[in-house]
N, C-alpha and C positions, 0 to 999 in steps of 0.2 A: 839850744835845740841842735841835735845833730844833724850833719848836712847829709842831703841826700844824696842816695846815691842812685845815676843814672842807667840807664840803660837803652841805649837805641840798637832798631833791629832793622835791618834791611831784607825785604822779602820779593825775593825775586819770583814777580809776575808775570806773565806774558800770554800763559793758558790755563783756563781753569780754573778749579779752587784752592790744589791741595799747600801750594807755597803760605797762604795768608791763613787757610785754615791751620796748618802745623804751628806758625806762629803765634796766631793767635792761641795756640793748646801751649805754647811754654810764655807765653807772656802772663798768659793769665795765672799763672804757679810762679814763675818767679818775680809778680812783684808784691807789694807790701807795704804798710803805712809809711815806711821809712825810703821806697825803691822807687822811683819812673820810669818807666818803659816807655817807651815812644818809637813807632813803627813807622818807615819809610817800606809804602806798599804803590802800584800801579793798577792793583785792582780796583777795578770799578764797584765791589760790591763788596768794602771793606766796611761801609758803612751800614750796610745791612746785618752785621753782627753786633749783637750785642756787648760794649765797652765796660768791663770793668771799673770799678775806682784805681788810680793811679795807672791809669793804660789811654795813651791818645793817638791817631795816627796822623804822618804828613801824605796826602796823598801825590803824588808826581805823574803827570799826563803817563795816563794806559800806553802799552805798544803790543803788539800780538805777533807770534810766531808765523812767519810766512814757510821759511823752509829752516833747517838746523841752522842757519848763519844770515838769515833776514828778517829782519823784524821790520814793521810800522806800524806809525802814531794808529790807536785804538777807535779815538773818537773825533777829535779833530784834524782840519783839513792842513796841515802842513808837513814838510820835508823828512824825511825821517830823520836826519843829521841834526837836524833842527828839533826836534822831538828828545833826543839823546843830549842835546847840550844845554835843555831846559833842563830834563831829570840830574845829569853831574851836576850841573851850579847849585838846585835846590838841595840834592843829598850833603855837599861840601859845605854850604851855608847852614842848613839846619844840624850838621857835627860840630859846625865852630860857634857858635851859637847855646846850642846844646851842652858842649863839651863831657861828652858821656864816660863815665867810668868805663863800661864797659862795651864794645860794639859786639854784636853775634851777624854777619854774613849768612843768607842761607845760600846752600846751594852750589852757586859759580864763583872761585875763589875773585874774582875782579868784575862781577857784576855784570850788568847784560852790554855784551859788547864798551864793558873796560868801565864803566860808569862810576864804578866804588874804588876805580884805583887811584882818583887825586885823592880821595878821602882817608885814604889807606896811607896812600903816601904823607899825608899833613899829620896824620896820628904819630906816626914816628918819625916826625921832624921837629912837631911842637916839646914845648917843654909840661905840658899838660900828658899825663902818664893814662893811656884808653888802654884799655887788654884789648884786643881784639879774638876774637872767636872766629871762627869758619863751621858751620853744621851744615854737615851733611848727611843726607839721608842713606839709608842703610845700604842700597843698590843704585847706581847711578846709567851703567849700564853696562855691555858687553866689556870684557877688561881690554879686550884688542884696540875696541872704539875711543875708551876713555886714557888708555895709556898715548897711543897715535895720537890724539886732539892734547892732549897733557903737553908733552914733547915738541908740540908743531907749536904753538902758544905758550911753550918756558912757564905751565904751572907752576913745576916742579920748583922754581928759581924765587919765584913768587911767595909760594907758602913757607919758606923758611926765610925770605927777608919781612913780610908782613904780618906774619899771623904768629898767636904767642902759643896759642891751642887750636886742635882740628879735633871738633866735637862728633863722632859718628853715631847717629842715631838707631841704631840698632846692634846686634847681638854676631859677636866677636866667630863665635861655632856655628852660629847659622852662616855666615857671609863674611869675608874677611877683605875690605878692600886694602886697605895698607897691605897687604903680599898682591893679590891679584890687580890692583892696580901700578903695583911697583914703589911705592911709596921708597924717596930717597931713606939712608942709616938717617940722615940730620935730622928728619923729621917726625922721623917713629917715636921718639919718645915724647914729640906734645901731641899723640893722640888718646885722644879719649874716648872708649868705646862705652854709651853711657845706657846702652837696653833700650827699645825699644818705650815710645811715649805715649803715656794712658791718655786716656778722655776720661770725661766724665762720666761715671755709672752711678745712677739715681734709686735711692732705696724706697723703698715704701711700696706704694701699688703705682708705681708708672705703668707698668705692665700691661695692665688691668685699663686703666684709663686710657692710653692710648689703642687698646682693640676697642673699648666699646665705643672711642670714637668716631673711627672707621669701621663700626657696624662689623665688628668680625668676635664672635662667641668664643667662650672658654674652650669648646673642644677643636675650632676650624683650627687647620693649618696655614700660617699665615706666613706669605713668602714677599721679604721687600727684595726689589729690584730696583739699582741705582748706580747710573756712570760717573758720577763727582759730576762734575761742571757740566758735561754730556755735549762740549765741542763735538769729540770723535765717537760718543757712545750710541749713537745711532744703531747701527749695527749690533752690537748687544740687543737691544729692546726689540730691533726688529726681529731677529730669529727666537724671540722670547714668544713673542706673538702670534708667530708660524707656525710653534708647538699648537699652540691652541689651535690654529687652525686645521692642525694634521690632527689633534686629538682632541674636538670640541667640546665629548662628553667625560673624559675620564680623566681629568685631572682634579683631582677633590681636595682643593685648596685656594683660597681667597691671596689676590691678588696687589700689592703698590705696587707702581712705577714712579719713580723721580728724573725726570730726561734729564734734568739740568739744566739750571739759566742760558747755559752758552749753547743750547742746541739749536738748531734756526726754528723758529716759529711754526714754518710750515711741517719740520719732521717733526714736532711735539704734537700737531695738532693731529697729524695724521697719524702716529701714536694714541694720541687720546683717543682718536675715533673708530679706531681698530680694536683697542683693548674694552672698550665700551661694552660690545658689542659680547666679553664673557667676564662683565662684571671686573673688568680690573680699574681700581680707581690710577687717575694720574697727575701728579703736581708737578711743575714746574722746579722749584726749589723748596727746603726745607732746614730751616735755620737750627734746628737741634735733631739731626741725622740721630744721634746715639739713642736719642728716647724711642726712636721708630728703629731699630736694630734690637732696642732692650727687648721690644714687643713680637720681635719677629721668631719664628720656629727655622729660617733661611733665610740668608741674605744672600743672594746672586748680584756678582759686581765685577766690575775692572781690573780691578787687584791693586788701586795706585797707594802710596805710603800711608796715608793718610786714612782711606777706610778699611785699610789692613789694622793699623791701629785701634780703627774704633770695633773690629771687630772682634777682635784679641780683648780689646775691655769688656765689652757685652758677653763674651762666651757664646756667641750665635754661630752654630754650623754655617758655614759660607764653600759660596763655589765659586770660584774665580773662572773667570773668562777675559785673560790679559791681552793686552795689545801689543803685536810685536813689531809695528814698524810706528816712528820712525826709530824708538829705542824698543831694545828687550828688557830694559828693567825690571817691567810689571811679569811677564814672563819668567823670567832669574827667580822675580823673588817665590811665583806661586811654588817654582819646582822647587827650592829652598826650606816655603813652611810644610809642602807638601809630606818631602821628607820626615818633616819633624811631627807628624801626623796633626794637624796644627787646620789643615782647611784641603780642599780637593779643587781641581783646576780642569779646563776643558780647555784644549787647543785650539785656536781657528781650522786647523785643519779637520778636525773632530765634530764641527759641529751640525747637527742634523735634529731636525726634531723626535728621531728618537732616541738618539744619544743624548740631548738633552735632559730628557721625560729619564733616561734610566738614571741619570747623574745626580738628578734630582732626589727620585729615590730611593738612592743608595746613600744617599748622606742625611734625608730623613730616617732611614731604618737605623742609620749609625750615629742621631744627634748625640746620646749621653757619651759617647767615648769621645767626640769631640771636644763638646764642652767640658768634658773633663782632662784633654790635653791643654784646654789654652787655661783652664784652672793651674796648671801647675806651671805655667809661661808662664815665667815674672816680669812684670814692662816697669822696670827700673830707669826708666828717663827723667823721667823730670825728680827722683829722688840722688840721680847723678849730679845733674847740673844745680841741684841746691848745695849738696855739697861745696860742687867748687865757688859758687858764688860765696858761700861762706869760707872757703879759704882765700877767696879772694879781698875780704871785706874787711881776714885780720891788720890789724895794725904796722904790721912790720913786712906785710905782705907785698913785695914790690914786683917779683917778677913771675913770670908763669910756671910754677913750682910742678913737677911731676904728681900725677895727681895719685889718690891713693890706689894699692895693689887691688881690692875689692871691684874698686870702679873701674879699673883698665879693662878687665875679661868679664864678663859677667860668665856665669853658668849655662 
Protein backbone atom coordinates (compact mmCIF):
# COMPACT_ATOMS: atom_id res chain seq x y z
CA UNK A 1 0.00 0.00 0.00
CA UNK A 2 1.33 3.46 -0.63
CA UNK A 3 2.01 5.64 2.41
CA UNK A 4 0.08 8.44 2.80
CA UNK A 5 0.53 11.47 2.43
CA UNK A 6 -0.13 14.07 5.05
CA UNK A 7 -1.15 17.24 5.43
CA UNK A 8 -1.79 19.55 8.35
CA UNK A 9 -3.30 23.18 8.25
CA UNK A 10 -3.09 25.69 10.71
CA UNK A 11 -5.89 28.11 10.68
CA UNK A 12 -5.58 31.10 12.30
CA UNK A 13 -8.85 32.02 14.38
CA UNK A 14 -9.49 34.59 16.59
CA UNK A 15 -12.71 36.39 14.83
CA UNK A 16 -15.26 35.18 12.71
CA UNK A 17 -15.48 32.67 10.08
CA UNK A 18 -13.55 33.46 7.10
CA UNK A 19 -9.98 31.80 8.41
CA UNK A 20 -11.74 28.02 9.06
CA UNK A 21 -14.13 28.64 6.19
CA UNK A 22 -11.12 29.29 3.52
CA UNK A 23 -9.66 26.10 4.89
CA UNK A 24 -12.00 24.20 5.03
CA UNK A 25 -12.63 25.37 0.84
CA UNK A 26 -8.91 23.96 0.22
CA UNK A 27 -8.97 21.07 2.39
CA UNK A 28 -11.72 19.74 1.14
CA UNK A 29 -10.02 19.91 -2.87
CA UNK A 30 -6.83 18.84 -1.83
CA UNK A 31 -7.29 15.68 -0.15
CA UNK A 32 -8.00 12.20 -1.55
CA UNK A 33 -8.08 8.55 -0.88
CA UNK A 34 -4.47 8.48 -0.73
CA UNK A 35 -4.00 12.42 1.32
CA UNK A 36 -4.84 13.44 5.21
CA UNK A 37 -5.57 16.64 6.04
CA UNK A 38 -5.83 17.34 9.47
CA UNK A 39 -6.59 21.11 10.71
CA UNK A 40 -5.32 22.87 13.75
CA UNK A 41 -8.34 25.54 14.18
CA UNK A 42 -9.58 27.62 17.58
CA UNK A 43 -12.91 28.00 16.10
CA UNK A 44 -15.49 27.10 18.21
CA UNK A 45 -17.83 26.31 15.26
CA UNK A 46 -15.48 24.06 13.20
CA UNK A 47 -17.52 21.35 14.14
CA UNK A 48 -20.63 22.62 12.85
CA UNK A 49 -19.18 22.06 9.16
CA UNK A 50 -19.70 19.43 7.68
CA UNK A 51 -16.22 16.84 7.51
CA UNK A 52 -15.18 15.27 4.44
CA UNK A 53 -13.65 11.74 4.13
CA UNK A 54 -9.96 11.95 4.85
CA UNK A 55 -10.43 15.56 6.62
CA UNK A 56 -10.22 15.78 10.64
CA UNK A 57 -9.64 18.73 12.92
CA UNK A 58 -7.43 19.26 16.32
CA UNK A 59 -9.39 21.80 18.12
CA UNK A 60 -7.06 24.18 20.43
CA UNK A 61 -8.75 26.48 23.28
CA UNK A 62 -10.57 29.55 21.21
CA UNK A 63 -8.85 33.12 21.93
CA UNK A 64 -10.50 36.34 20.38
CA UNK A 65 -9.20 39.57 19.31
CA UNK A 66 -9.34 42.23 21.95
CA UNK A 67 -7.38 45.01 20.06
CA UNK A 68 -4.63 44.44 16.90
CA UNK A 69 -2.04 42.95 19.58
CA UNK A 70 -4.33 41.42 22.46
CA UNK A 71 -5.93 38.44 22.49
CA UNK A 72 -7.86 36.28 25.24
CA UNK A 73 -8.89 32.70 26.20
CA UNK A 74 -12.52 32.60 24.21
CA UNK A 75 -14.37 30.40 26.58
CA UNK A 76 -12.55 29.40 29.46
CA UNK A 77 -11.68 31.14 32.46
CA UNK A 78 -7.80 31.34 32.55
CA UNK A 79 -4.56 33.61 31.94
CA UNK A 80 -4.10 34.38 28.44
CA UNK A 81 -0.32 33.34 28.57
CA UNK A 82 -1.66 30.34 29.79
CA UNK A 83 -4.30 29.87 27.02
CA UNK A 84 -1.19 30.54 24.33
CA UNK A 85 1.04 27.89 25.85
CA UNK A 86 -1.75 25.25 25.93
CA UNK A 87 -2.32 25.99 21.97
CA UNK A 88 2.00 25.94 21.11
CA UNK A 89 2.37 22.60 23.07
CA UNK A 90 -0.87 21.05 21.36
CA UNK A 91 0.16 22.41 17.70
CA UNK A 92 4.09 21.11 18.36
CA UNK A 93 2.74 17.70 19.57
CA UNK A 94 0.12 17.03 17.14
CA UNK A 95 3.24 18.13 14.06
CA UNK A 96 5.55 15.61 15.77
CA UNK A 97 3.09 13.05 16.16
CA UNK A 98 1.53 13.70 12.89
CA UNK A 99 4.67 14.25 11.06
CA UNK A 100 2.98 15.82 7.90
CA UNK A 101 4.40 16.11 4.56
CA UNK A 102 3.26 18.99 3.95
CA UNK A 103 2.32 22.16 6.53
CA UNK A 104 0.14 25.25 4.91
CA UNK A 105 0.10 28.28 7.61
CA UNK A 106 -2.81 30.53 7.07
CA UNK A 107 -2.49 33.90 7.39
CA UNK A 108 0.28 35.15 10.17
CA UNK A 109 3.64 33.86 9.05
CA UNK A 110 4.37 32.71 13.04
CA UNK A 111 0.87 32.20 14.31
CA UNK A 112 -1.11 34.22 16.64
CA UNK A 113 1.30 35.81 18.87
CA UNK A 114 4.46 33.31 17.88
CA UNK A 115 2.50 30.15 18.47
CA UNK A 116 3.55 28.20 15.06
CA UNK A 117 7.14 29.25 15.54
CA UNK A 118 8.53 26.10 17.81
CA UNK A 119 6.70 24.22 15.20
CA UNK A 120 8.30 25.83 12.29
CA UNK A 121 11.39 25.68 13.98
CA UNK A 122 11.21 21.64 14.76
CA UNK A 123 10.25 21.23 10.92
CA UNK A 124 13.67 22.26 9.97
CA UNK A 125 15.59 20.96 12.55
CA UNK A 126 14.18 17.28 12.23
CA UNK A 127 15.45 15.02 9.90
CA UNK A 128 11.72 14.29 8.73
CA UNK A 129 11.55 16.50 5.30
CA UNK A 130 7.61 18.86 5.94
CA UNK A 131 7.31 21.58 2.99
CA UNK A 132 5.96 24.21 4.76
CA UNK A 133 3.59 26.71 3.04
CA UNK A 134 2.39 30.30 4.23
CA UNK A 135 -1.12 31.37 2.27
CA UNK A 136 -2.10 34.29 2.30
CA UNK A 137 -4.89 35.89 1.34
CA UNK A 138 -5.00 38.22 -1.55
CA UNK A 139 -5.17 41.71 0.72
CA UNK A 140 -3.84 41.71 4.06
CA UNK A 141 -4.03 45.40 4.47
CA UNK A 142 -2.75 48.90 3.98
CA UNK A 143 1.07 48.32 2.63
CA UNK A 144 2.25 51.24 5.11
CA UNK A 145 0.61 49.03 7.99
CA UNK A 146 1.76 45.57 6.93
CA UNK A 147 5.37 46.56 5.72
CA UNK A 148 5.74 48.91 9.50
CA UNK A 149 4.38 45.55 11.58
CA UNK A 150 6.70 43.15 8.85
CA UNK A 151 9.92 45.26 9.87
CA UNK A 152 9.18 45.84 13.76
CA UNK A 153 8.55 41.82 14.05
CA UNK A 154 11.59 40.63 11.50
CA UNK A 155 8.83 38.79 9.13
CA UNK A 156 10.86 39.43 6.54
CA UNK A 157 13.81 37.19 8.26
CA UNK A 158 11.29 34.67 9.17
CA UNK A 159 9.86 33.83 5.68
CA UNK A 160 13.13 33.05 4.13
CA UNK A 161 14.44 31.04 7.00
CA UNK A 162 11.09 28.92 7.46
CA UNK A 163 8.92 28.76 4.69
CA UNK A 164 9.78 26.80 1.32
CA UNK A 165 6.61 28.67 -0.62
CA UNK A 166 4.39 31.72 0.12
CA UNK A 167 1.04 30.74 -1.58
CA UNK A 168 -0.98 34.06 -2.34
CA UNK A 169 -4.53 33.62 -2.87
CA UNK A 170 -5.49 35.69 -5.32
CA UNK A 171 -4.68 37.45 -8.56
CA UNK A 172 -1.29 39.01 -9.38
CA UNK A 173 -3.16 42.27 -11.73
CA UNK A 174 -5.75 42.83 -9.36
CA UNK A 175 -3.39 43.33 -6.19
CA UNK A 176 0.18 42.75 -6.06
CA UNK A 177 1.46 42.36 -2.40
CA UNK A 178 5.08 41.06 -3.09
CA UNK A 179 5.88 44.80 -4.56
CA UNK A 180 3.51 46.75 -2.22
CA UNK A 181 4.38 45.01 0.49
CA UNK A 182 8.10 45.01 -0.18
CA UNK A 183 8.69 41.44 -0.33
CA UNK A 184 12.72 40.83 0.12
CA UNK A 185 14.82 39.72 -3.97
CA UNK A 186 15.39 36.24 -1.46
CA UNK A 187 11.97 35.58 -1.33
CA UNK A 188 10.21 36.56 -4.66
CA UNK A 189 10.91 33.59 -6.26
CA UNK A 190 8.88 31.04 -3.59
CA UNK A 191 5.81 33.02 -4.26
CA UNK A 192 3.09 31.65 -5.66
CA UNK A 193 0.30 33.70 -6.86
CA UNK A 194 -2.37 30.77 -7.30
CA UNK A 195 -6.04 32.94 -8.35
CA UNK A 196 -8.41 33.51 -6.47
CA UNK A 197 -10.38 30.11 -4.52
CA UNK A 198 -13.84 28.72 -5.81
CA UNK A 199 -16.49 27.14 -3.67
CA UNK A 200 -18.75 25.22 -4.62
CA UNK A 201 -21.49 25.87 -7.23
CA UNK A 202 -24.34 23.28 -7.50
CA UNK A 203 -26.12 22.38 -10.71
CA UNK A 204 -29.35 21.35 -11.18
CA UNK A 205 -32.33 23.26 -9.63
CA UNK A 206 -30.73 24.49 -6.27
CA UNK A 207 -31.98 27.62 -7.41
CA UNK A 208 -35.50 26.89 -7.66
CA UNK A 209 -35.39 24.88 -4.37
CA UNK A 210 -33.90 27.15 -2.34
CA UNK A 211 -36.70 30.38 -3.21
CA UNK A 212 -39.40 28.09 -2.90
CA UNK A 213 -38.26 27.46 0.44
CA UNK A 214 -38.15 30.69 1.55
CA UNK A 215 -41.42 31.38 0.04
CA UNK A 216 -39.87 33.80 -2.46
CA UNK A 217 -41.62 33.10 -6.40
CA UNK A 218 -39.84 32.80 -9.79
CA UNK A 219 -40.42 36.52 -10.79
CA UNK A 220 -39.64 38.30 -6.81
CA UNK A 221 -36.26 39.87 -6.52
CA UNK A 222 -34.57 38.26 -4.07
CA UNK A 223 -31.76 40.12 -2.04
CA UNK A 224 -29.43 38.01 0.56
CA UNK A 225 -27.88 40.13 3.17
CA UNK A 226 -24.86 38.77 5.25
CA UNK A 227 -21.68 39.84 7.51
CA UNK A 228 -19.72 36.34 7.84
CA UNK A 229 -19.53 35.74 11.49
CA UNK A 230 -21.40 39.20 12.08
CA UNK A 231 -19.05 40.11 15.37
CA UNK A 232 -18.79 43.70 13.72
CA UNK A 233 -21.71 43.44 11.17
CA UNK A 234 -24.17 44.93 13.09
CA UNK A 235 -24.08 48.12 11.52
CA UNK A 236 -24.45 46.70 7.88
CA UNK A 237 -27.86 45.17 8.90
CA UNK A 238 -28.86 47.99 10.69
CA UNK A 239 -28.70 50.66 8.03
CA UNK A 240 -30.20 47.81 5.79
CA UNK A 241 -33.14 48.13 7.89
CA UNK A 242 -33.48 52.00 8.02
CA UNK A 243 -33.93 51.74 4.23
CA UNK A 244 -37.01 50.11 4.97
CA UNK A 245 -37.88 52.32 7.36
CA UNK A 246 -37.30 55.65 5.26
CA UNK A 247 -38.81 53.58 2.30
CA UNK A 248 -41.63 51.21 3.88
CA UNK A 249 -43.63 50.94 0.59
CA UNK A 250 -41.32 50.87 -2.27
CA UNK A 251 -38.80 48.52 -2.15
CA UNK A 252 -40.29 45.47 -4.42
CA UNK A 253 -38.00 42.80 -3.23
CA UNK A 254 -37.96 39.82 -0.72
CA UNK A 255 -35.68 39.99 1.72
CA UNK A 256 -32.68 37.38 4.10
CA UNK A 257 -30.69 38.49 6.59
CA UNK A 258 -27.84 36.16 8.06
CA UNK A 259 -26.39 38.30 11.32
CA UNK A 260 -23.99 35.73 11.99
CA UNK A 261 -23.29 33.34 15.07
CA UNK A 262 -20.83 35.86 16.56
CA UNK A 263 -23.23 38.88 16.70
CA UNK A 264 -24.57 39.31 20.40
CA UNK A 265 -27.89 37.92 20.83
CA UNK A 266 -29.63 40.84 21.71
CA UNK A 267 -28.48 42.84 18.26
CA UNK A 268 -29.71 39.58 16.14
CA UNK A 269 -32.95 39.64 18.01
CA UNK A 270 -33.41 43.20 17.73
CA UNK A 271 -32.60 42.64 14.03
CA UNK A 272 -35.01 39.82 13.73
CA UNK A 273 -37.71 42.07 15.20
CA UNK A 274 -37.27 45.08 13.13
CA UNK A 275 -36.88 43.15 9.79
CA UNK A 276 -40.14 41.36 10.69
CA UNK A 277 -42.07 43.84 10.73
CA UNK A 278 -41.29 44.13 6.19
CA UNK A 279 -41.19 40.66 5.75
CA UNK A 280 -37.57 39.96 5.94
CA UNK A 281 -36.70 36.56 7.08
CA UNK A 282 -33.58 36.28 9.53
CA UNK A 283 -31.08 33.36 10.49
CA UNK A 284 -28.66 33.26 12.80
CA UNK A 285 -26.06 31.16 10.61
CA UNK A 286 -26.22 29.16 7.50
CA UNK A 287 -23.88 26.17 6.85
CA UNK A 288 -23.94 26.23 2.96
CA UNK A 289 -23.89 30.24 2.31
CA UNK A 290 -23.15 29.45 -1.67
CA UNK A 291 -26.64 27.64 -2.14
CA UNK A 292 -28.40 30.80 -0.64
CA UNK A 293 -26.08 33.33 -2.94
CA UNK A 294 -26.75 30.60 -6.10
CA UNK A 295 -30.56 31.70 -5.22
CA UNK A 296 -30.02 35.32 -4.85
CA UNK A 297 -30.71 38.20 -7.69
CA UNK A 298 -28.08 40.45 -4.83
CA UNK A 299 -26.01 39.76 -2.39
CA UNK A 300 -25.13 42.72 -0.05
CA UNK A 301 -22.12 42.02 2.31
CA UNK A 302 -18.72 42.93 4.02
CA UNK A 303 -16.61 42.32 1.43
CA UNK A 304 -14.32 39.75 3.58
CA UNK A 305 -12.05 37.10 1.43
CA UNK A 306 -14.13 34.52 1.71
CA UNK A 307 -17.65 35.71 0.57
CA UNK A 308 -15.81 37.64 -2.18
CA UNK A 309 -15.00 34.21 -3.10
CA UNK A 310 -18.17 32.65 -3.02
CA UNK A 311 -19.53 35.40 -4.84
CA UNK A 312 -17.16 35.42 -7.74
CA UNK A 313 -18.41 31.53 -7.90
CA UNK A 314 -22.14 32.11 -7.88
CA UNK A 315 -21.99 34.96 -10.46
CA UNK A 316 -24.37 36.94 -8.09
CA UNK A 317 -24.33 40.88 -8.56
CA UNK A 318 -23.04 41.93 -4.98
CA UNK A 319 -22.52 45.30 -3.26
CA UNK A 320 -19.99 45.49 -0.88
CA UNK A 321 -20.27 47.65 2.15
CA UNK A 322 -16.55 47.17 3.72
CA UNK A 323 -15.18 47.74 6.90
CA UNK A 324 -12.37 50.14 7.34
CA UNK A 325 -11.21 50.13 10.72
CA UNK A 326 -9.42 48.21 12.36
CA UNK A 327 -7.87 47.10 8.69
CA UNK A 328 -8.69 48.45 5.20
CA UNK A 329 -8.38 45.21 3.70
CA UNK A 330 -12.18 44.72 2.88
CA UNK A 331 -12.04 48.15 1.57
CA UNK A 332 -8.59 47.77 -0.84
CA UNK A 333 -10.00 44.91 -2.13
CA UNK A 334 -13.87 46.35 -2.97
CA UNK A 335 -11.85 49.28 -4.81
CA UNK A 336 -9.58 46.55 -6.65
CA UNK A 337 -12.67 44.27 -7.99
CA UNK A 338 -14.44 47.43 -8.29
CA UNK A 339 -12.15 48.43 -10.92
CA UNK A 340 -12.19 45.11 -12.60
CA UNK A 341 -16.03 45.70 -12.96
CA UNK A 342 -16.33 42.59 -10.98
CA UNK A 343 -18.93 43.89 -7.93
CA UNK A 344 -19.95 47.73 -6.64
CA UNK A 345 -19.05 49.03 -3.24
CA UNK A 346 -20.68 51.78 -0.85
CA UNK A 347 -18.41 53.57 1.58
CA UNK A 348 -19.16 54.25 5.29
CA UNK A 349 -19.03 57.50 4.55
CA UNK A 350 -21.76 57.20 1.78
CA UNK A 351 -24.08 55.59 3.45
CA UNK A 352 -27.78 56.78 3.71
CA UNK A 353 -30.82 55.17 3.00
CA UNK A 354 -31.15 56.66 -0.22
CA UNK A 355 -27.88 55.99 -1.43
CA UNK A 356 -28.56 52.74 -0.51
CA UNK A 357 -32.15 52.14 -2.18
CA UNK A 358 -30.05 53.89 -5.43
CA UNK A 359 -27.12 51.41 -5.18
CA UNK A 360 -29.30 48.71 -5.00
CA UNK A 361 -30.88 49.66 -8.10
CA UNK A 362 -28.34 50.31 -10.02
CA UNK A 363 -26.68 47.04 -9.89
CA UNK A 364 -30.10 45.39 -10.21
CA UNK A 365 -30.61 47.27 -13.69
CA UNK A 366 -26.89 46.17 -14.44
CA UNK A 367 -27.07 42.36 -13.05
CA UNK A 368 -26.22 40.48 -16.68
CA UNK A 369 -23.10 42.73 -17.18
CA UNK A 370 -21.95 41.66 -14.01
CA UNK A 371 -22.45 38.25 -13.94
CA UNK A 372 -21.06 38.23 -17.12
CA UNK A 373 -17.73 39.98 -15.73
CA UNK A 374 -17.18 37.42 -13.04
CA UNK A 375 -18.09 34.68 -15.92
CA UNK A 376 -15.02 35.45 -17.50
CA UNK A 377 -12.94 35.82 -13.85
CA UNK A 378 -11.15 32.71 -13.63
CA UNK A 379 -10.77 31.53 -9.82
CA UNK A 380 -7.67 29.23 -10.46
CA UNK A 381 -6.89 28.46 -6.70
CA UNK A 382 -7.43 25.44 -5.91
CA UNK A 383 -6.44 24.21 -9.70
CA UNK A 384 -2.88 26.09 -8.51
CA UNK A 385 -2.36 24.37 -5.52
CA UNK A 386 -3.15 20.87 -6.90
CA UNK A 387 -0.51 21.43 -9.13
CA UNK A 388 2.03 21.89 -6.83
CA UNK A 389 0.93 19.25 -4.50
CA UNK A 390 1.51 17.15 -7.44
CA UNK A 391 4.96 18.50 -7.97
CA UNK A 392 5.38 17.99 -4.65
CA UNK A 393 4.32 14.17 -4.46
CA UNK A 394 6.94 13.50 -7.53
CA UNK A 395 9.55 11.06 -6.39
CA UNK A 396 12.74 12.92 -6.72
CA UNK A 397 10.88 16.01 -5.56
CA UNK A 398 13.05 17.14 -2.47
CA UNK A 399 13.06 20.86 -2.41
CA UNK A 400 10.54 23.72 -3.22
CA UNK A 401 11.11 23.79 -7.00
CA UNK A 402 9.99 27.19 -8.69
CA UNK A 403 6.64 26.67 -9.54
CA UNK A 404 5.29 26.68 -13.15
CA UNK A 405 5.32 30.26 -15.36
CA UNK A 406 1.29 29.67 -15.79
CA UNK A 407 0.81 29.59 -12.04
CA UNK A 408 3.01 32.46 -11.10
CA UNK A 409 0.76 35.39 -12.80
CA UNK A 410 -2.52 34.42 -13.61
CA UNK A 411 -4.37 36.67 -16.29
Amino acid sequence: MTQPYNILMYSHDTYGLGHIRRTMAIANHLRGTNTNILILTGSPLAGRFALPSQVDFVRIPGMIKKTNDEYRSLSIKIEDQQALSIRTNIILATAQTFKPDLFIVDKEPLGLKREVLPTLEWFKQTTFRTRTILGLRDILDDPSVIVTDWQERDIYSYLELLYDEIWVYGNQQVYDPVSLYRFPEGIKDRVVFTGYIPRIKKHGNVRKKIRRRYRIMPNDTFLLVTTGGGGDGYDVLDKFVDMHDYFPTTLPFKSLIITGPFMPKRKREEIKKRGKVYGIKTLPFHSRLEELMQAADLVISMGGYNTICEILTQQTPALIIPRETPRKEQLIRAQCLKSEGLIDYLGWHEISPQKLREKIFSILDRRQGYSGSMAHFELTGINTMLERLAQFRQPNSTSAAAPPEPAAVQP
